[in-house]
Every structure is written in C-alpha cells, then in structure tokens.
LUMMAR-235071 format. One record per atom (N, C-alpha, C): atom name; residue in one letter; z, y, x. Coordinates in nm, 4 decimals, m for minus. Layout:
# LUMMAR-235071
R  site  code         w         v         u
R    CA     A         Z         Y         X
...
This chain:
# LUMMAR-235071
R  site  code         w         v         u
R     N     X   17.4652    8.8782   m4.9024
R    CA     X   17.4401    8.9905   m4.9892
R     C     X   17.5244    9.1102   m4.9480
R     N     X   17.6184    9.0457   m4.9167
R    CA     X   17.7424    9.1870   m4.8212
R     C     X   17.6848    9.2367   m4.7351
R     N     X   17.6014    9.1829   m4.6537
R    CA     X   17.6219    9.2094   m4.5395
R     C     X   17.4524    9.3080   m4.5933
R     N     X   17.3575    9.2559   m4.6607
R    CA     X   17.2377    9.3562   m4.6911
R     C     X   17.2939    9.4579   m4.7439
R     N     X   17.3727    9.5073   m4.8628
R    CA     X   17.4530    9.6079   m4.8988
R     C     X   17.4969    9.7160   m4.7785
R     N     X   17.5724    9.6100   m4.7037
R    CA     X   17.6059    9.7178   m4.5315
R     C     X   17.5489    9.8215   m4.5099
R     N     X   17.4053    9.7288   m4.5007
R    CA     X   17.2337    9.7672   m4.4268
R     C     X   17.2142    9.8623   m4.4673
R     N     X   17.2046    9.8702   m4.5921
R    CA     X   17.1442    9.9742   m4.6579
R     C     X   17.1819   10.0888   m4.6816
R     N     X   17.3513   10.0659   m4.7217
R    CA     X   17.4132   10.1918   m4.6558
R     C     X   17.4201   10.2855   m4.5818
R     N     X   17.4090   10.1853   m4.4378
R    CA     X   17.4109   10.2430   m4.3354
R     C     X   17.3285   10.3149   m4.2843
R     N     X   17.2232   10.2804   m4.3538
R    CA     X   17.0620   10.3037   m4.3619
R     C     X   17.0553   10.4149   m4.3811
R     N     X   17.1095   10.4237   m4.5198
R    CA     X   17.0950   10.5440   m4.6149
R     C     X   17.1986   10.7006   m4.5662
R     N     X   17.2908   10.6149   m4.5150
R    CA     X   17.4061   10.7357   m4.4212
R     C     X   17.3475   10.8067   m4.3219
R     N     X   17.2568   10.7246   m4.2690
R    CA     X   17.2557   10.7401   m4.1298
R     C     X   17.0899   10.8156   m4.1222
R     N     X   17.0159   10.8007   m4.1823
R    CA     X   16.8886   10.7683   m4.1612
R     C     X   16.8364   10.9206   m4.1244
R     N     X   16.9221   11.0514   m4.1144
R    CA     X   16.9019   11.1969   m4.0772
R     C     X   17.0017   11.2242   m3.9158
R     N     X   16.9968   11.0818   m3.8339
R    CA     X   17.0622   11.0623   m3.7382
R     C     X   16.9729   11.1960   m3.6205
R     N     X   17.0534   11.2094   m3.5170
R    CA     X   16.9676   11.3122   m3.3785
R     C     X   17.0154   11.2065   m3.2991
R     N     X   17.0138   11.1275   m3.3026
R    CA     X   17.0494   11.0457   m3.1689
R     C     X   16.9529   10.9082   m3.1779
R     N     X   16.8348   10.9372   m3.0699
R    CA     X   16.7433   10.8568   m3.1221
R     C     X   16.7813   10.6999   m3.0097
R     N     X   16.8474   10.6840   m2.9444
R    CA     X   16.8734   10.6473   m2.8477
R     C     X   16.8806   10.4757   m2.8882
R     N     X   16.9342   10.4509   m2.9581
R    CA     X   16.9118   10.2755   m3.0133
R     C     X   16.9740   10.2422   m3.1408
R     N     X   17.0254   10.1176   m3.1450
R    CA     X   17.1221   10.0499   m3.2316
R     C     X   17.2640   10.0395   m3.2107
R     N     X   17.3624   10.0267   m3.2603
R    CA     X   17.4879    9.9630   m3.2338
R     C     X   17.5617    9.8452   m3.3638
R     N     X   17.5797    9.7747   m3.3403
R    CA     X   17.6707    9.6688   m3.4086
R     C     X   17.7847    9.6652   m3.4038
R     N     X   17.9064    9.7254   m3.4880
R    CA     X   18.0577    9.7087   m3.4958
R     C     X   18.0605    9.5714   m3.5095
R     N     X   18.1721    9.5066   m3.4344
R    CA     X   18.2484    9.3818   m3.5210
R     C     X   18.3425    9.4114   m3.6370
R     N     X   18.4456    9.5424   m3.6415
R    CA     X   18.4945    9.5781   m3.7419
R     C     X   18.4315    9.5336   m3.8848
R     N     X   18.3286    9.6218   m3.9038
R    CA     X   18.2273    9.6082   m4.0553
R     C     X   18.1590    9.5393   m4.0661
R     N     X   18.0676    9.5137   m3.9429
R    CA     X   17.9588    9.4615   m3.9325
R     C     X   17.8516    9.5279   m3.9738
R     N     X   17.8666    9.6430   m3.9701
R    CA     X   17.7391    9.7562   m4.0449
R     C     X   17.7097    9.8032   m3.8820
R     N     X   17.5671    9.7718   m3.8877
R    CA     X   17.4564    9.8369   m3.8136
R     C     X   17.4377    9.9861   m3.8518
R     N     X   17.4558   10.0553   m3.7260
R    CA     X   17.4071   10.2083   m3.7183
R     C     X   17.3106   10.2053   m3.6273
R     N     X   17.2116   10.3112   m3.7460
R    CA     X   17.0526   10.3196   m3.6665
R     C     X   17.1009   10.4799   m3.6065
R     N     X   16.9957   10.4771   m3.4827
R    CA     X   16.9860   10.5947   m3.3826
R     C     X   16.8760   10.5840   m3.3831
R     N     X   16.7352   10.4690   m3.4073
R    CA     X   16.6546   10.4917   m3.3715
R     C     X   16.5635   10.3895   m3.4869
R     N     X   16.4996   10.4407   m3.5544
R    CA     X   16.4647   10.4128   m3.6625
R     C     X   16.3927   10.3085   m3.6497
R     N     X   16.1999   10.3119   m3.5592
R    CA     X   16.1333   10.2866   m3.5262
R     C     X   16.2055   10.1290   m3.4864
R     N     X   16.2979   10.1368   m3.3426
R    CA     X   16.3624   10.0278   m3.2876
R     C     X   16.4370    9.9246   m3.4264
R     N     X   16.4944    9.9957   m3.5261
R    CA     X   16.5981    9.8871   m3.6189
R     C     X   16.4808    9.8405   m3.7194
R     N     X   16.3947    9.9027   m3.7280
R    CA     X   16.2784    9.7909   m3.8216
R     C     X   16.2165    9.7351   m3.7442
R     N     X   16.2643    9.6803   m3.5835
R    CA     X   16.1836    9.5900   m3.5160
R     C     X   16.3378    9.4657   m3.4449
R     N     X   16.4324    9.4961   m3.5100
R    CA     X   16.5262    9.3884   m3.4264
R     C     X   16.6319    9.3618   m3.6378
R     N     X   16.6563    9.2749   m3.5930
R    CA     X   16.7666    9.2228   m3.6916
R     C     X   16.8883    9.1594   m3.6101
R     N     X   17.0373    9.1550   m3.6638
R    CA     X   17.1557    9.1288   m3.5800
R     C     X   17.1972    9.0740   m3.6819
R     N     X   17.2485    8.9292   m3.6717
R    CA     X   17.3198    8.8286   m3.7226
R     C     X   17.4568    8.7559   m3.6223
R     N     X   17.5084    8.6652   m3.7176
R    CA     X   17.6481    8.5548   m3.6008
R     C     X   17.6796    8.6467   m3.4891
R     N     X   17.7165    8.7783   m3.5632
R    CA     X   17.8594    8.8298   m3.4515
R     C     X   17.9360    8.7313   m3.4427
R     N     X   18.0569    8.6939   m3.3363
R    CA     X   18.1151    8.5835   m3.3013
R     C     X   18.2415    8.6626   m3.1839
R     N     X   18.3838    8.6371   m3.2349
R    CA     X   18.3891    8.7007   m3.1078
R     C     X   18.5009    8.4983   m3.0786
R     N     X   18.5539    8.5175   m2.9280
R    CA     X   18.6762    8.4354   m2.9158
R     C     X   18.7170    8.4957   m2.7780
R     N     X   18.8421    8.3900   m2.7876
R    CA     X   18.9353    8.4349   m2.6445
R     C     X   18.8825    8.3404   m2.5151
R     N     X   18.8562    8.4288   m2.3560
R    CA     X   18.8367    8.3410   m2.2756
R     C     X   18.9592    8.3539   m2.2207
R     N     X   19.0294    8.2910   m2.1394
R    CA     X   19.1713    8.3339   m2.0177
R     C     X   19.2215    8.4440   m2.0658
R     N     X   19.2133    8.4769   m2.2282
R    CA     X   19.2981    8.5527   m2.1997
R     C     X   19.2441    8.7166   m2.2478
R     N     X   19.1097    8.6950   m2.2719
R    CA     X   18.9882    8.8274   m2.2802
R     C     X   18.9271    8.7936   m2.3738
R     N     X   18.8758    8.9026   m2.4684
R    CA     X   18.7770    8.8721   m2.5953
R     C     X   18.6721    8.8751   m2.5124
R     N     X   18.6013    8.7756   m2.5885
R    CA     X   18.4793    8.7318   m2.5691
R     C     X   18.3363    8.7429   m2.6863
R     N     X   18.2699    8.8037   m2.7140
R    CA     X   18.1447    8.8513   m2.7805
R     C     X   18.0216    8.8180   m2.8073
R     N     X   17.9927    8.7562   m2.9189
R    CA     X   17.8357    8.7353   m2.8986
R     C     X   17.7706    8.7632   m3.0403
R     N     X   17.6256    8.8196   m3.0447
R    CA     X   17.5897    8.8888   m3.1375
R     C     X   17.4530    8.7916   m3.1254
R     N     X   17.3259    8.7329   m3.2066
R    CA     X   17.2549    8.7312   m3.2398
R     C     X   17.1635    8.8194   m3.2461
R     N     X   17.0336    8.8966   m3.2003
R    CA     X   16.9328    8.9524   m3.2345
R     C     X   16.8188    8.8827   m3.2371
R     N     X   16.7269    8.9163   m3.3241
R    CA     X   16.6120    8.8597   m3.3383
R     C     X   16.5291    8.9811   m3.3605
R     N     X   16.3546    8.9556   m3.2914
R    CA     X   16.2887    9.0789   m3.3124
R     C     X   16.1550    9.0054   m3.3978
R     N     X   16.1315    9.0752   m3.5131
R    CA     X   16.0811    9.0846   m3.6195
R     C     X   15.9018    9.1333   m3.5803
R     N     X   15.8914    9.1543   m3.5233
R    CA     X   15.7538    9.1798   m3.4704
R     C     X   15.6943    9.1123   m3.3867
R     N     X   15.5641    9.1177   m3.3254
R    CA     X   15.4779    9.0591   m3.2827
R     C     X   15.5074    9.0635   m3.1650
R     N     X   15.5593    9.1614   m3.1711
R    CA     X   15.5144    9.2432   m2.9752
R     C     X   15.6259    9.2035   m2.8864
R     N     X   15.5874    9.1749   m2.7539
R    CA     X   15.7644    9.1922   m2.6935
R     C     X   15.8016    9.3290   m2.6925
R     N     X   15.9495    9.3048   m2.6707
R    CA     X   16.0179    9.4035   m2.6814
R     C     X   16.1269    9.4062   m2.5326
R     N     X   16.1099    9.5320   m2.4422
R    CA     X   16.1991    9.5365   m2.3429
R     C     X   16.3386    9.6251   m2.4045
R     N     X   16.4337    9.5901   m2.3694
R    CA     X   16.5554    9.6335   m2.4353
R     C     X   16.7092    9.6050   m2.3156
R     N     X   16.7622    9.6739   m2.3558
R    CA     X   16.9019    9.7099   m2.2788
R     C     X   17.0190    9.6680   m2.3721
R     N     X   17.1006    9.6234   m2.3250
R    CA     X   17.2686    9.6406   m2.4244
R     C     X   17.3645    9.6753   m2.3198
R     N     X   17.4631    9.7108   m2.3852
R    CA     X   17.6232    9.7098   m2.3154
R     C     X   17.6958    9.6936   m2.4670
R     N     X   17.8538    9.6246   m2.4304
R    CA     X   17.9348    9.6413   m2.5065
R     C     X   18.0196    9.7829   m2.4378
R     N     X   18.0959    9.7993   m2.6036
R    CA     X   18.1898    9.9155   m2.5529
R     C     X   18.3486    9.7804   m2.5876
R     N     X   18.4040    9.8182   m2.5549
R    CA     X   18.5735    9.7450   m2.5858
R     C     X   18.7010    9.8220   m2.6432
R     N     X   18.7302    9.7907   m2.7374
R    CA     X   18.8675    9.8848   m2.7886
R     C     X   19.0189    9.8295   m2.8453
R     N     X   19.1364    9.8487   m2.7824
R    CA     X   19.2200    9.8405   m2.8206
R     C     X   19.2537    9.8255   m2.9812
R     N     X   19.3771    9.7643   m3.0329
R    CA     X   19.3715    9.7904   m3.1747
R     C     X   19.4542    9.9095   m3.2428
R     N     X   19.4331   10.0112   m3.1646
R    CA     X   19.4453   10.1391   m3.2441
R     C     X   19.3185   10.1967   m3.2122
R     N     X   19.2081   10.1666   m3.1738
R    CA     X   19.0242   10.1874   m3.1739
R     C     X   19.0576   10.2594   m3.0498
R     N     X   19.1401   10.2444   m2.9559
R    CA     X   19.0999   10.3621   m2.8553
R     C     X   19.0084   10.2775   m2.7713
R     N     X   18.8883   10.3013   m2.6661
R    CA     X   18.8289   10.2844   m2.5951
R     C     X   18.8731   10.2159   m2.4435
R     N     X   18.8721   10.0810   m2.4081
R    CA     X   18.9758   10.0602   m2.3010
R     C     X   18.8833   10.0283   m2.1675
R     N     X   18.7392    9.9935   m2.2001
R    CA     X   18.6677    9.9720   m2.1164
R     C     X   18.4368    9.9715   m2.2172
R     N     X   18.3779   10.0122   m2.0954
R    CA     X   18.2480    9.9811   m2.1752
R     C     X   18.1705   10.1453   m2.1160
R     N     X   18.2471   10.2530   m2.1621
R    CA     X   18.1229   10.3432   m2.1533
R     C     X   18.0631   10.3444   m1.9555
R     N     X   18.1532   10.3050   m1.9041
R    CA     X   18.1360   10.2613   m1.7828
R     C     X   18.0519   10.1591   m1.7216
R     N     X   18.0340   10.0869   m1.8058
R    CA     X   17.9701    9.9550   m1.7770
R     C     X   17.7952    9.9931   m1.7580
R     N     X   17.7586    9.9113   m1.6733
R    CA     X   17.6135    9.8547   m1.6316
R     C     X   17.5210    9.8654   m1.7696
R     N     X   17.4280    9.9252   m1.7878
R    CA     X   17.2904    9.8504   m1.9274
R     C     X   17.2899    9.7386   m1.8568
R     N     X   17.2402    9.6392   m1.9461
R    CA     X   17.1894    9.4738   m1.9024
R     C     X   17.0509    9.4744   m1.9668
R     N     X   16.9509    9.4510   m1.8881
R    CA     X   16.8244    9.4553   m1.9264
R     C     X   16.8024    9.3389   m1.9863
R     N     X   16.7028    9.3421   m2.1009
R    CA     X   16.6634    9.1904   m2.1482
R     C     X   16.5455    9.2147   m2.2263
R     N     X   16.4477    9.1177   m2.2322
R    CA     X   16.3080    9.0764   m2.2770
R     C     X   16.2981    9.0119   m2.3948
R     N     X   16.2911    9.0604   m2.5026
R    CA     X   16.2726    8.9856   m2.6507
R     C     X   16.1258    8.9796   m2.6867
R     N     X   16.0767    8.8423   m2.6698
R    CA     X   15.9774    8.8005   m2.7223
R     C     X   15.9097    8.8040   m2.8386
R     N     X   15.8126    8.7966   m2.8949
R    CA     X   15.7678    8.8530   m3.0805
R     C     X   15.8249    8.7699   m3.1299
R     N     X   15.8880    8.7775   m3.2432
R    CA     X   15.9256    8.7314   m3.3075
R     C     X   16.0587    8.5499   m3.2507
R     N     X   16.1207    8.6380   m3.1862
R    CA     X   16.2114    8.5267   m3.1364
R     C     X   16.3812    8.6214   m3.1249
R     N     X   16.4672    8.4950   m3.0895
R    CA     X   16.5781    8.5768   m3.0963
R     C     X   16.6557    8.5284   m2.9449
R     N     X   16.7923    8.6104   m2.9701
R    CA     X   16.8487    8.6136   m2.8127
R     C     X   17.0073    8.6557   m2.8579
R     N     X   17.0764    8.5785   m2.8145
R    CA     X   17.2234    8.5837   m2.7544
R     C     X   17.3016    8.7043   m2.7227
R     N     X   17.3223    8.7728   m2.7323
R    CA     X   17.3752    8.8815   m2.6119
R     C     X   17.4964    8.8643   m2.6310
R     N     X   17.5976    8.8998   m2.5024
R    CA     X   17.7140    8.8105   m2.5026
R     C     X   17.8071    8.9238   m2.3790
R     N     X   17.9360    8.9456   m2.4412
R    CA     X   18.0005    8.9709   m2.3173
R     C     X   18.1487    8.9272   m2.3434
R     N     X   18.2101    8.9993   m2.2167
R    CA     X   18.3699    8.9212   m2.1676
R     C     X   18.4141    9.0866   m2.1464
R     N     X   18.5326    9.1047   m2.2356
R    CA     X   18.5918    9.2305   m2.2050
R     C     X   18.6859    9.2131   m2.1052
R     N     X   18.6946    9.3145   m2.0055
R    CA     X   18.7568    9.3257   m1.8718
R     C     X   18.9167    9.3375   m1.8756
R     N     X   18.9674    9.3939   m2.0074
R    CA     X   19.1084    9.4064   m2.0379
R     C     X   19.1558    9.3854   m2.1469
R     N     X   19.2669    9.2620   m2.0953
R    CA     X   19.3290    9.1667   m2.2743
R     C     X   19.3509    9.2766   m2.3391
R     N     X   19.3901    9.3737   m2.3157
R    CA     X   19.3916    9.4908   m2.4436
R     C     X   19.2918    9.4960   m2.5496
R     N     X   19.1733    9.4319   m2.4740
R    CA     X   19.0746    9.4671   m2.5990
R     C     X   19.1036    9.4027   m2.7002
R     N     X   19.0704    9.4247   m2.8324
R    CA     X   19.0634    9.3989   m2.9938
R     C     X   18.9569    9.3688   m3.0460
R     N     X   18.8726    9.4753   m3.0439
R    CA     X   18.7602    9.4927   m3.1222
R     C     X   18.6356    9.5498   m3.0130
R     N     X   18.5225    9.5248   m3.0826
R    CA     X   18.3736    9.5290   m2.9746
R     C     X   18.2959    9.6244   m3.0385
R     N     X   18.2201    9.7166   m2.9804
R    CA     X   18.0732    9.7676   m3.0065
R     C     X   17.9658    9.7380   m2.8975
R     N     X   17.8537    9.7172   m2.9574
R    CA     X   17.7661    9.6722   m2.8971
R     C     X   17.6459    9.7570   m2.9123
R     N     X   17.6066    9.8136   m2.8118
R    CA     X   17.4636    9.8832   m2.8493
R     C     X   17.3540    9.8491   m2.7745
R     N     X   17.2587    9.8897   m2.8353
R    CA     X   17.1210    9.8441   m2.7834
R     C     X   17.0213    9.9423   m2.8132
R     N     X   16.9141    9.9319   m2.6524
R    CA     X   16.8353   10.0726   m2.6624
R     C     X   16.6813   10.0133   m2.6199
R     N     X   16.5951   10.0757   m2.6410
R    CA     X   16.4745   10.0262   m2.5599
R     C     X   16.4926   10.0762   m2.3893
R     N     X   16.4696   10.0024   m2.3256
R    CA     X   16.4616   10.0034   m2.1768
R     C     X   16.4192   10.1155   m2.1158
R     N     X   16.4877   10.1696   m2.0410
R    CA     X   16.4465   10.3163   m1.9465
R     C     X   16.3643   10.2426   m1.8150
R     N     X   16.2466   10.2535   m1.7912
R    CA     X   16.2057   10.2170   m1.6584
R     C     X   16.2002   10.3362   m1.5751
C-alpha cells in the first residue's frame, strides 16, 4: 500500500514532466519517476534488491511489462556515494533488452566503486 501511495504521488508530481525520455527507480524511496508517460503505463518495477559483491553494491530491480506487445527497452544504473554525489553511471553503456507481453525481467548491475551507497536506475525505449 506504501509503495502504491509512492506511485501516485509521483504520478501526480511528476505527470507535467519535459523529459520524455523514460523511467527511473530510486532505491532511496522507491518512488518511480515518470519521463515518459505512455512507457510507465506499460512497465511496472517491483523487488528492488541491492547486496555486496567483493566489495561493490550490487542491484537488481524487477520489471514487468503489462501489455501485450513486446517491448524494446534500454537501462543503465547511475551509482552514488552516501552524501548522493554521483561516483559512477552517467558514463556507462545503455544495455539493450527485449520485454516480452506481458512478462517480466531482472535488470541487474555491479557498481564499479565501493564508494557506491545508493542506485538509480533508468529505463528508456530503445534508440535504433
């Protein structure tokens, strides 16, 4: 029920956004910010998860897409220290991925520097 409350919020904050560009998922809140309206009434994000590998946070988010259709889609994480500064991510690779109608998918990363703390994760429809 917390976590629909989030939603709707965020919904409601956000929903006069100019940045049509995708989704993102804080681990902080766990409140989803829409960029792209169309795209967040076609994916849902559940079991954020983070743990330690050697030493590095480690990330994984749940999406599932709510529609019929496939869906081609991109993510990157961003990575941040725990005073939120940015330590690695806007640099990083998109990772392309294929979400099937109505099925879900993993997305998962390994931050590059134990500094990291905390994760953002965004997601866009695919640039071909």
């Amino acid at each position: 029920m917390k976590y629909l409350m989030a939603l709707f919020l965020a919904l409601m904050v956000t929903a006069c956004s100019s940045d049509p560009a995708g989704i993102s998922i804080e681990n902080s809140n766990q409140n989803v910010v829409i960029g792209n309206a169309v795209l967040a009434r076609s994916l849902a994000f559940n079991n954020a998860h983070t743990s330690k590998v050697n030493g590095l946070m480690k990330a994984s988010v749940v999406v599932a897409n709510k529609v019929n259709t496939d869906l081609n889609l991109q993510y990157r994480f961003y990575w941040y220290d725990a005073q939120g500064l940015e330590v690695s991510g806007s640099d990083a690779p998109w990772h392309q991925f294929a979400l099937k109608g109505n099925d879900t998918m993993m997305l998962q990363g390994i931050a590059e520097k134990s500094e990291a703390s905390q994760y953002r994760i965004y997601v866009r429809k695919a640039e071909h």
